[in-house]
The first five atom37 places (N, CA, C, CB, O) and aatype in JSON, in Angstrom:
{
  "aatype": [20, 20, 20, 20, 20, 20, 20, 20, 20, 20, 20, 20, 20, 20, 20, 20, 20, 20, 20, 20, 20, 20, 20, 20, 20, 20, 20, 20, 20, 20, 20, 20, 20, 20, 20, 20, 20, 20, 20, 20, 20, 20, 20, 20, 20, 20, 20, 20, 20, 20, 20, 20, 20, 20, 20, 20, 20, 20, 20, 20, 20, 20, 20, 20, 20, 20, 20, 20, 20, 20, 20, 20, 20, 20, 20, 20, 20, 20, 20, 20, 20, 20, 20, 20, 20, 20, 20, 20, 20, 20, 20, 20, 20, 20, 20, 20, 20, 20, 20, 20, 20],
  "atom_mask": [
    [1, 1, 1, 1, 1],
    [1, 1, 1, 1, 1],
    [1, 1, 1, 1, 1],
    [1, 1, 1, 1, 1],
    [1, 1, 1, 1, 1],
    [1, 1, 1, 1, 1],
    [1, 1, 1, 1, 1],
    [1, 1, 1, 1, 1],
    [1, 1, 1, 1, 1],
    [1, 1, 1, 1, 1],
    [1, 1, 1, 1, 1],
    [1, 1, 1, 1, 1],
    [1, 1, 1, 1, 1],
    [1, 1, 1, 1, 1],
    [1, 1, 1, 1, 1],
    [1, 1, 1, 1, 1],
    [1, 1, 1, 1, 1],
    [1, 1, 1, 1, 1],
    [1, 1, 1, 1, 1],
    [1, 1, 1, 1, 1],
    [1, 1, 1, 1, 1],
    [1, 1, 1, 1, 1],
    [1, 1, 1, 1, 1],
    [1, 1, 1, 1, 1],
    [1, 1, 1, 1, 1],
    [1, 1, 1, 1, 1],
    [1, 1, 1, 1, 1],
    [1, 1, 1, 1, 1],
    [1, 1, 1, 1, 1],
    [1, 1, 1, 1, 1],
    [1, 1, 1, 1, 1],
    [1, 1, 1, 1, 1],
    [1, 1, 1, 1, 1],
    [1, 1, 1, 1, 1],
    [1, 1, 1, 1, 1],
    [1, 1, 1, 1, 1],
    [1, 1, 1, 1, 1],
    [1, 1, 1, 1, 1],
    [1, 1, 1, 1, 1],
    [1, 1, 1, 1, 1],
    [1, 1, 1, 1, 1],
    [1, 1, 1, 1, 1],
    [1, 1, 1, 1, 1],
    [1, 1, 1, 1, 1],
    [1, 1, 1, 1, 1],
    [1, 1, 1, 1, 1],
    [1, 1, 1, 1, 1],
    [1, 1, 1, 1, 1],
    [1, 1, 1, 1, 1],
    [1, 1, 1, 1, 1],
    [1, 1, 1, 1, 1],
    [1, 1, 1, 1, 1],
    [1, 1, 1, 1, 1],
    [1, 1, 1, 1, 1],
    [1, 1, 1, 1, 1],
    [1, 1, 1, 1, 1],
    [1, 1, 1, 1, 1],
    [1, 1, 1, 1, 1],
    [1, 1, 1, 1, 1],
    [1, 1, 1, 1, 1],
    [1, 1, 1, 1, 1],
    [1, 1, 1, 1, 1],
    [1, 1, 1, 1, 1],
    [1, 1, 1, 1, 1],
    [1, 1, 1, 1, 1],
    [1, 1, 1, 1, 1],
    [1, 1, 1, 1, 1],
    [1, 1, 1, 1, 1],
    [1, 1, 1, 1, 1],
    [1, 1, 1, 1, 1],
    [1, 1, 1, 1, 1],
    [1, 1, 1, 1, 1],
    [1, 1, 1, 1, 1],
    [1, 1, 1, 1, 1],
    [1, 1, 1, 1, 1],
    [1, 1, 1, 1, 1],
    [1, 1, 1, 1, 1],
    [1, 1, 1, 1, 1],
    [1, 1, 1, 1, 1],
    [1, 1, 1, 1, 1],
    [1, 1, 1, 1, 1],
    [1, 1, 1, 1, 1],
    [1, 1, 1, 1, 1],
    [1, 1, 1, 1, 1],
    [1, 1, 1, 1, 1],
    [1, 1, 1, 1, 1],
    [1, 1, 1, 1, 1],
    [1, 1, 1, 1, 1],
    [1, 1, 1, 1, 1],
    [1, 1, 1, 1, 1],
    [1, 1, 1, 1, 1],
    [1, 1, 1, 1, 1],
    [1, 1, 1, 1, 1],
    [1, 1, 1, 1, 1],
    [1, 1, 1, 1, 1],
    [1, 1, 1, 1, 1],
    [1, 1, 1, 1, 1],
    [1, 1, 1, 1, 1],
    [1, 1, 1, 1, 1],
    [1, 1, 1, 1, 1],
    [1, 1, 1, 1, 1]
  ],
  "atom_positions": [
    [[-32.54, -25.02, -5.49], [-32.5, -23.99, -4.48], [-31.96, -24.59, -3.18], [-33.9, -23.35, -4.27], [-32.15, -25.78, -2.93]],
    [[-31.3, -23.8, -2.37], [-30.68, -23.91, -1.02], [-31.34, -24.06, 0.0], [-30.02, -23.02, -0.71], [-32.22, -23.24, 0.25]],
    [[-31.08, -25.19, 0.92], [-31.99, -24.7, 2.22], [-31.36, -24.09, 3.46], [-32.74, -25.87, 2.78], [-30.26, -24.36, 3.92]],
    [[-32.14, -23.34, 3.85], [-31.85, -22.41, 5.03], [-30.29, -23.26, 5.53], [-33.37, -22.41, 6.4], [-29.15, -22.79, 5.53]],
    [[-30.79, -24.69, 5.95], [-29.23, -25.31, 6.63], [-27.97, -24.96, 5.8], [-29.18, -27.11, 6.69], [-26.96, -24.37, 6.18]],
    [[-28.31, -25.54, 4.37], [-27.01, -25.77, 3.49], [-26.81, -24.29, 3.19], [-27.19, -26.83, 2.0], [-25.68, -24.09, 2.75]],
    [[-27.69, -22.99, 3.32], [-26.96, -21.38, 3.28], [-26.01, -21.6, 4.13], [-27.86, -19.95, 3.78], [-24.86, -21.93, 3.87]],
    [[-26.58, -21.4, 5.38], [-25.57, -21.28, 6.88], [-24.35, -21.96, 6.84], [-26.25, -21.93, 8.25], [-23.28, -21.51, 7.25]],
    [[-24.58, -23.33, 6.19], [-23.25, -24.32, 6.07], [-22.4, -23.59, 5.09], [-23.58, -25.96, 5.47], [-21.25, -23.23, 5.34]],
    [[-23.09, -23.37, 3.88], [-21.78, -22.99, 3.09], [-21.35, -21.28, 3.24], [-22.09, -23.38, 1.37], [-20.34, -20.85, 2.69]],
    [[-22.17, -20.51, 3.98], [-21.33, -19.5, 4.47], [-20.65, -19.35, 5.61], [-21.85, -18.63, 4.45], [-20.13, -18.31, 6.0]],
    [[-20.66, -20.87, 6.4], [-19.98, -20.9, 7.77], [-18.54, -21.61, 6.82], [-20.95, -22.06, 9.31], [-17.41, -21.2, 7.11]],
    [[-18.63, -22.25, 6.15], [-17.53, -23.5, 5.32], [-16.74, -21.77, 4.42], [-18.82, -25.35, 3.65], [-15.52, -21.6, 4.32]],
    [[-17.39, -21.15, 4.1], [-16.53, -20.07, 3.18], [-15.37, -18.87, 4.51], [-18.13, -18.83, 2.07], [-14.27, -18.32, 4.49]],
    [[-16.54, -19.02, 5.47], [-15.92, -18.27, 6.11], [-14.82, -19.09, 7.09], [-16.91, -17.46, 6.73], [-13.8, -18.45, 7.36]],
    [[-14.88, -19.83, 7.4], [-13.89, -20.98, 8.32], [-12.61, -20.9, 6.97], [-14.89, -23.15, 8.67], [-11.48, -20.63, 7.39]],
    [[-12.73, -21.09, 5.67], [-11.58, -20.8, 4.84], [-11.04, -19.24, 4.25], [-11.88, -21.61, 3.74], [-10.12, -18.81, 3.54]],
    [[-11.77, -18.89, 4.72], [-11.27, -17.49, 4.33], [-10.62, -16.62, 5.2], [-12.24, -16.76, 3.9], [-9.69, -15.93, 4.79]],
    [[-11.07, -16.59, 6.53], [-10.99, -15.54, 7.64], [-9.7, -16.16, 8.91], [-12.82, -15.37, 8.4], [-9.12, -15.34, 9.62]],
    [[-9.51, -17.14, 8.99], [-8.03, -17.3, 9.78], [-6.88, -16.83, 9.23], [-7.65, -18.67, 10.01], [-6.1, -16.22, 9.96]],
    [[-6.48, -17.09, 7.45], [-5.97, -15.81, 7.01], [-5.91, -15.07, 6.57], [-5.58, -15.6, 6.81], [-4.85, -14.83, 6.0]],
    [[-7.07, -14.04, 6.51], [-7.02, -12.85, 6.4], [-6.59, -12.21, 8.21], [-8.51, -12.44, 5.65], [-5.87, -11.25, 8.48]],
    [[-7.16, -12.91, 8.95], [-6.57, -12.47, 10.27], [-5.41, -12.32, 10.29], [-6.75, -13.2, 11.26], [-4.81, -11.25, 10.14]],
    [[-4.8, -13.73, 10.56], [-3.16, -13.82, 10.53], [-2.38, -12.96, 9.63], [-2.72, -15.18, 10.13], [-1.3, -12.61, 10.1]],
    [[-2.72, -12.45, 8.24], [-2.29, -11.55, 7.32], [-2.52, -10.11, 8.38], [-3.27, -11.68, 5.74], [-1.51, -9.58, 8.85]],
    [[-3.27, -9.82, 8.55], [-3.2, -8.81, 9.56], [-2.65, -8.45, 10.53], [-3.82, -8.72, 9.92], [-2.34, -7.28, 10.73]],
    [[-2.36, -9.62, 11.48], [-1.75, -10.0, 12.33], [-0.37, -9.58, 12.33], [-1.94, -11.13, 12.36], [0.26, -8.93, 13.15]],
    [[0.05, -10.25, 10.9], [1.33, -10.57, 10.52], [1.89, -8.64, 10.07], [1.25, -12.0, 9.01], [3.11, -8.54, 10.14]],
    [[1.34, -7.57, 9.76], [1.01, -6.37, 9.1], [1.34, -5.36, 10.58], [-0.79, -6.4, 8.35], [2.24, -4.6, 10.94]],
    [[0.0, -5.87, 11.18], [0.36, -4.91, 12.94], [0.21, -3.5, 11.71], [2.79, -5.24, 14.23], [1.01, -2.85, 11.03]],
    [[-0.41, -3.51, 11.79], [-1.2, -1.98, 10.84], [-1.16, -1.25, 11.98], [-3.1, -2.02, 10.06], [-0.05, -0.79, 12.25]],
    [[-2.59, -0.88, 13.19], [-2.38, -0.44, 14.1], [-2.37, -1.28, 15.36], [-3.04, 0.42, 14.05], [-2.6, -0.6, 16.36]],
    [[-2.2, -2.38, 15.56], [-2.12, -2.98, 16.73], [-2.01, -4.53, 16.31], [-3.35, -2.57, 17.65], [-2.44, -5.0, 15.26]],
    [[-1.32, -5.3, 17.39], [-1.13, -6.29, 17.47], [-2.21, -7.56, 17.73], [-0.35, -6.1, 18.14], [-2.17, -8.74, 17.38]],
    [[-3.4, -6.6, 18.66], [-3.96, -7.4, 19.75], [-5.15, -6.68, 19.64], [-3.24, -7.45, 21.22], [-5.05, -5.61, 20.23]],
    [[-6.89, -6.96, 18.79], [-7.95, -5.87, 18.72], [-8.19, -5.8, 20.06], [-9.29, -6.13, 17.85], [-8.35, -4.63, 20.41]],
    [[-8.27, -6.64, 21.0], [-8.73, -6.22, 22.15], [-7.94, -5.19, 23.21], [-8.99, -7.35, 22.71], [-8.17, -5.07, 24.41]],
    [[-6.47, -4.17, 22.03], [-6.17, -2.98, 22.56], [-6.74, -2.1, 21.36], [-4.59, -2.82, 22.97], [-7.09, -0.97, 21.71]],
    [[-6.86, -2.36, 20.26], [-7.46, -1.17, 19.69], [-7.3, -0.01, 20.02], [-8.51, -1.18, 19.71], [-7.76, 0.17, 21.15]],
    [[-6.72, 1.14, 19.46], [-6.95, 2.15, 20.25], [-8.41, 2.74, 19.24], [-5.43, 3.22, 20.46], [-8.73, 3.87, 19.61]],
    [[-8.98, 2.39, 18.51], [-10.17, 3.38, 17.96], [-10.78, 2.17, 16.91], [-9.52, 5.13, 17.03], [-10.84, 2.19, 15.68]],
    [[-11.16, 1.27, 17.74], [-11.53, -0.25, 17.05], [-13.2, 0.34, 16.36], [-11.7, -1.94, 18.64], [-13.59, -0.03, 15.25]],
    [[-14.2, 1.5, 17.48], [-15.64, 1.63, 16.48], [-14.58, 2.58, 15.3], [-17.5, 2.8, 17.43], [-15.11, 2.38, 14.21]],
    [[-13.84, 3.13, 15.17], [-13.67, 3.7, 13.77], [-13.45, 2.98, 12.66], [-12.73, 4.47, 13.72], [-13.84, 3.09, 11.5]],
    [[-12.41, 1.87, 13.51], [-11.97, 1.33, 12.23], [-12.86, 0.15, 11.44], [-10.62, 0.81, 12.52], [-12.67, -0.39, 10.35]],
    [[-13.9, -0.03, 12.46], [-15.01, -0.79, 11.53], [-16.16, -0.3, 10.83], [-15.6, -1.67, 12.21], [-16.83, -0.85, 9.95]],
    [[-16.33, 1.14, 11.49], [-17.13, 2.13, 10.58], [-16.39, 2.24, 9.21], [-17.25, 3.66, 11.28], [-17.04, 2.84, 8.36]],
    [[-15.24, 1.82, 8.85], [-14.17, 2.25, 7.83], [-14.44, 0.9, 7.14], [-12.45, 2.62, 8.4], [-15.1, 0.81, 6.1]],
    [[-13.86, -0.16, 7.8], [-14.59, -1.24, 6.98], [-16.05, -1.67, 6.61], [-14.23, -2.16, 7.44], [-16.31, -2.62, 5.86]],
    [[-17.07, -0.76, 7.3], [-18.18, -1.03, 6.59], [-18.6, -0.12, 5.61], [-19.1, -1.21, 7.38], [-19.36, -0.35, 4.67]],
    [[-17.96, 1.12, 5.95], [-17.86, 2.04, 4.51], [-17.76, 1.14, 3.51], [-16.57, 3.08, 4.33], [-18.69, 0.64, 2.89]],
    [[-16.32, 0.9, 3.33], [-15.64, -0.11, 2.34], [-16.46, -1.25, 1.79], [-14.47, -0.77, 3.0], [-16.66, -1.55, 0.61]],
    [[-16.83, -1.73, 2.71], [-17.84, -3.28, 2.4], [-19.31, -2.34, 1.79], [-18.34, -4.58, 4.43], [-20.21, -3.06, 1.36]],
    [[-19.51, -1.1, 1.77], [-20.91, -0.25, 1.64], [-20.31, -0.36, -0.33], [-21.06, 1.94, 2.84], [-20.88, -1.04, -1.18]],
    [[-19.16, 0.44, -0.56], [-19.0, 0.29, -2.02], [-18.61, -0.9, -2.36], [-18.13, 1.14, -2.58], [-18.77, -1.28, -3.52]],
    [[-18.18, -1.51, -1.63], [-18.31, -3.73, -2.85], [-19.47, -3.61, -3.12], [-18.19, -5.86, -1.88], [-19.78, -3.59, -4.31]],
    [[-20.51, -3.48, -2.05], [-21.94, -3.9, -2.49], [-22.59, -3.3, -3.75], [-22.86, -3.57, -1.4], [-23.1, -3.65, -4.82]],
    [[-22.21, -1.87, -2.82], [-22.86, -1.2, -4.72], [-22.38, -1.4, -6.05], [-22.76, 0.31, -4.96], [-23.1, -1.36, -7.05]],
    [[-20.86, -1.65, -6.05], [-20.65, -1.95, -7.14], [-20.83, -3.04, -7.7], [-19.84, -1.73, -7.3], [-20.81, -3.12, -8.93]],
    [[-21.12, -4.52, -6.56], [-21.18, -5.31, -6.85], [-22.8, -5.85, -7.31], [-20.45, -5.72, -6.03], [-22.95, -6.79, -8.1]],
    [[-23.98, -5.1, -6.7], [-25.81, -4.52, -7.42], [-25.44, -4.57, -8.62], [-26.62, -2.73, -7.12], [-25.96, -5.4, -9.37]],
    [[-24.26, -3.49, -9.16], [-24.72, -2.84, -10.7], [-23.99, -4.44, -11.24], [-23.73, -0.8, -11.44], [-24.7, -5.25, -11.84]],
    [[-23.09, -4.63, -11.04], [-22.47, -5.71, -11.77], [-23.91, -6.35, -12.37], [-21.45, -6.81, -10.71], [-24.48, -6.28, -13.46]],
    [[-24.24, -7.18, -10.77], [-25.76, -8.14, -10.96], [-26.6, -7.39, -11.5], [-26.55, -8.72, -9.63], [-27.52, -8.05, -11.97]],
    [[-26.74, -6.11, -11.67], [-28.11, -5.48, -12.4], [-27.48, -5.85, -13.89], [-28.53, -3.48, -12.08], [-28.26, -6.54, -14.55]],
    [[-26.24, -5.53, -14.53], [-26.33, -5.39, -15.74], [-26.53, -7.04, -16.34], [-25.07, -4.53, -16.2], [-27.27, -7.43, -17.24]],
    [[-25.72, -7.71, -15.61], [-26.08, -9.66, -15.91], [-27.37, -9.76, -16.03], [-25.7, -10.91, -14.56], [-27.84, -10.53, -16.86]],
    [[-28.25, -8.9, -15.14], [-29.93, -9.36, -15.4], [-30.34, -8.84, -16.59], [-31.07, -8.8, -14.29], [-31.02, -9.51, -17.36]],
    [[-30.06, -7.93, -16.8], [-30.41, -7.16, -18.22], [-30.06, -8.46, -19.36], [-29.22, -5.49, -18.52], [-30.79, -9.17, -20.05]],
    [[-28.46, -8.37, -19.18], [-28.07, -9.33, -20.23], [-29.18, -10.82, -20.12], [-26.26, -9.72, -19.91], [-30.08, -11.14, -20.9]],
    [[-28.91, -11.2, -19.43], [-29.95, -12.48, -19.22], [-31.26, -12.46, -19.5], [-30.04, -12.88, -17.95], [-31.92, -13.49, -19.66]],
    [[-31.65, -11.44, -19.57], [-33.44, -11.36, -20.17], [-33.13, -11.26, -21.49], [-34.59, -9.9, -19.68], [-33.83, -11.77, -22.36]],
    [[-32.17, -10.66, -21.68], [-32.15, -10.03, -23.25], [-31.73, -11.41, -24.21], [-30.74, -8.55, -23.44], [-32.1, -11.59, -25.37]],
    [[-30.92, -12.29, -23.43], [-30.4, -13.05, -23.83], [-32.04, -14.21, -24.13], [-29.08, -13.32, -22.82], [-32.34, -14.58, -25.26]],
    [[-32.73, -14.52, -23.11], [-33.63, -15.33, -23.34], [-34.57, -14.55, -23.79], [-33.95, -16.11, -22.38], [-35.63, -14.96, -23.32]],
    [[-34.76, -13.52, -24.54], [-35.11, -12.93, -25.59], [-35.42, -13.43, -26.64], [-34.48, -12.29, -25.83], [-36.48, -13.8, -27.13]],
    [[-34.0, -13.41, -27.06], [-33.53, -13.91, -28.41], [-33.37, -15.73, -28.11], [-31.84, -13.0, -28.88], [-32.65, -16.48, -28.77]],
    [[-33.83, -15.94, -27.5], [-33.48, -17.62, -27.57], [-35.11, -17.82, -27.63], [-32.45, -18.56, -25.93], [-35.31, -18.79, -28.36]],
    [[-36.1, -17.41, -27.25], [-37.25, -17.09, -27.76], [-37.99, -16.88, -28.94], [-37.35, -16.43, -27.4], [-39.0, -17.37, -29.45]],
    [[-36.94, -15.74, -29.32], [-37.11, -15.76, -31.19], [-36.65, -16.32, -31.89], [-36.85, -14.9, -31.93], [-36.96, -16.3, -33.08]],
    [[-35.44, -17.24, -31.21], [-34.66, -18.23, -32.46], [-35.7, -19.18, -32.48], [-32.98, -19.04, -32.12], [-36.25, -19.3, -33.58]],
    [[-36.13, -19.94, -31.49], [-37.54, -20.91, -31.29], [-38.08, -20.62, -32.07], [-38.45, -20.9, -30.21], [-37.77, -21.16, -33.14]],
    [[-39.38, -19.47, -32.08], [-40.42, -19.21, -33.31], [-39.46, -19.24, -34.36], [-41.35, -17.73, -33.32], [-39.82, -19.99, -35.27]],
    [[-38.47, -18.74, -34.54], [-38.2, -18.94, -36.13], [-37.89, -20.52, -36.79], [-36.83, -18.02, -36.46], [-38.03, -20.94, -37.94]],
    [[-37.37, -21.23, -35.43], [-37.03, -22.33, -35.91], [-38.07, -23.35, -36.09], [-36.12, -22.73, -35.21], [-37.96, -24.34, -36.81]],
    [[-39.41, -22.91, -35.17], [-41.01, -23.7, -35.9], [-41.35, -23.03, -37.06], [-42.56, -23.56, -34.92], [-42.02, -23.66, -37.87]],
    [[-40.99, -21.73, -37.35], [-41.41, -21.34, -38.72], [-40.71, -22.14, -39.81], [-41.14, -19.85, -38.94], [-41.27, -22.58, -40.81]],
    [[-39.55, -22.27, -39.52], [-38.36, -23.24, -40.9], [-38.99, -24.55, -40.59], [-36.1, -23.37, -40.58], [-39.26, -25.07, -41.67]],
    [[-39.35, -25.32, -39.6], [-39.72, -26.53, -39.38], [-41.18, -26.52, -40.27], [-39.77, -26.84, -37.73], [-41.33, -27.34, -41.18]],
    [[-42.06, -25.68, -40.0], [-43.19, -25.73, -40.38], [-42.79, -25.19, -42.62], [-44.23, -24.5, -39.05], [-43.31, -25.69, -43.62]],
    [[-42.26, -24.61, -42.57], [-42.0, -24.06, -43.88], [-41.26, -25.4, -44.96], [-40.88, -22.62, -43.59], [-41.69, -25.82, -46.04]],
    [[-40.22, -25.74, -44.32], [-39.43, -27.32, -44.55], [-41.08, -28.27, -45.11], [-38.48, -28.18, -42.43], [-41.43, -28.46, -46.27]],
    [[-41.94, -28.82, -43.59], [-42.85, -29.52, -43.87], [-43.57, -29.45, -45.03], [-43.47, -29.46, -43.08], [-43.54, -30.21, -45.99]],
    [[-44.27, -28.41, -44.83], [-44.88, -27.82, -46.41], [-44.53, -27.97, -47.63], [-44.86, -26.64, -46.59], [-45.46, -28.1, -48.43]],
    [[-43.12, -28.01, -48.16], [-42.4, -27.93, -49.14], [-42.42, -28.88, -48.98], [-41.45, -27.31, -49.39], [-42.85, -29.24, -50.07]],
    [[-42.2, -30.36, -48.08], [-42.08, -31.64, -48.16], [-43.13, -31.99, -48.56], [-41.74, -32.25, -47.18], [-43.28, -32.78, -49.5]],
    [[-43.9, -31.54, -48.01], [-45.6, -31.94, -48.59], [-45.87, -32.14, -50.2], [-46.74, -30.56, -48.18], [-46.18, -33.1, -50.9]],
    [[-45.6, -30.75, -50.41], [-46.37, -30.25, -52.01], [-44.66, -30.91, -52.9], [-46.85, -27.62, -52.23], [-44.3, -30.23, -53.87]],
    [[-44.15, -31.63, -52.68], [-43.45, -32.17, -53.75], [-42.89, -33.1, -52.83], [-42.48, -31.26, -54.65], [-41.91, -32.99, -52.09]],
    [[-43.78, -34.16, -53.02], [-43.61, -35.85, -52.71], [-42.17, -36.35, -53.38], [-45.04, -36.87, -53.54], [-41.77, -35.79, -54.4]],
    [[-41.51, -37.3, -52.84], [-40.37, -37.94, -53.82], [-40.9, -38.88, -54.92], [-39.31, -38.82, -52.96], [-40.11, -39.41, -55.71]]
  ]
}
């Protein structure tokens, strides 16, 4: 597990590589402005990107909900291969038993 420092580090280290260009890509685009600090309607357009960032998340829950499913289900069955495989271990023994070489 992570500690509080090494979170902060590696989401300050993800974001220091990620976000100069996605800026500059933007930059480079001049979508609506050159310069945010003219913005002409800068609270909209981040109400728009947090819309946007609102459906990654959700879609990105169900993703992680269905992996959890899979993952229980999965150590499920790695559960029952175990008992079965002390049952063959124990079943093997027995048969070794009652007919000596």
């Amino acid at each position: 597990m992570r500690t509080p420092n090494q979170i902060r580090d590696d989401a300050v280290r993800c974001f220091n590589q990620l976000a100069p260009s996605k800026y500059d890509d933007g930059q480079r685009r001049k979508e609506v402005t050159d310069n945010l600090d003219t913005h002409p309607d800068l609270v909209n357009a981040i109400r728009e990107e947090l819309i946007d960032g609102w459906f990654y998340v959700s879609s990105l829950a169900e993703q992680m909900d269905k992996l959890w499913e899979e993952k229980e289900k999965l150590e499920e069955r790695v559960q029952e291969l175990e008992f079965e495989n002390e049952d063959l271990i124990k079943k093997v023994a027995a048969h070794e038993d009652s007919h000596p070489r």
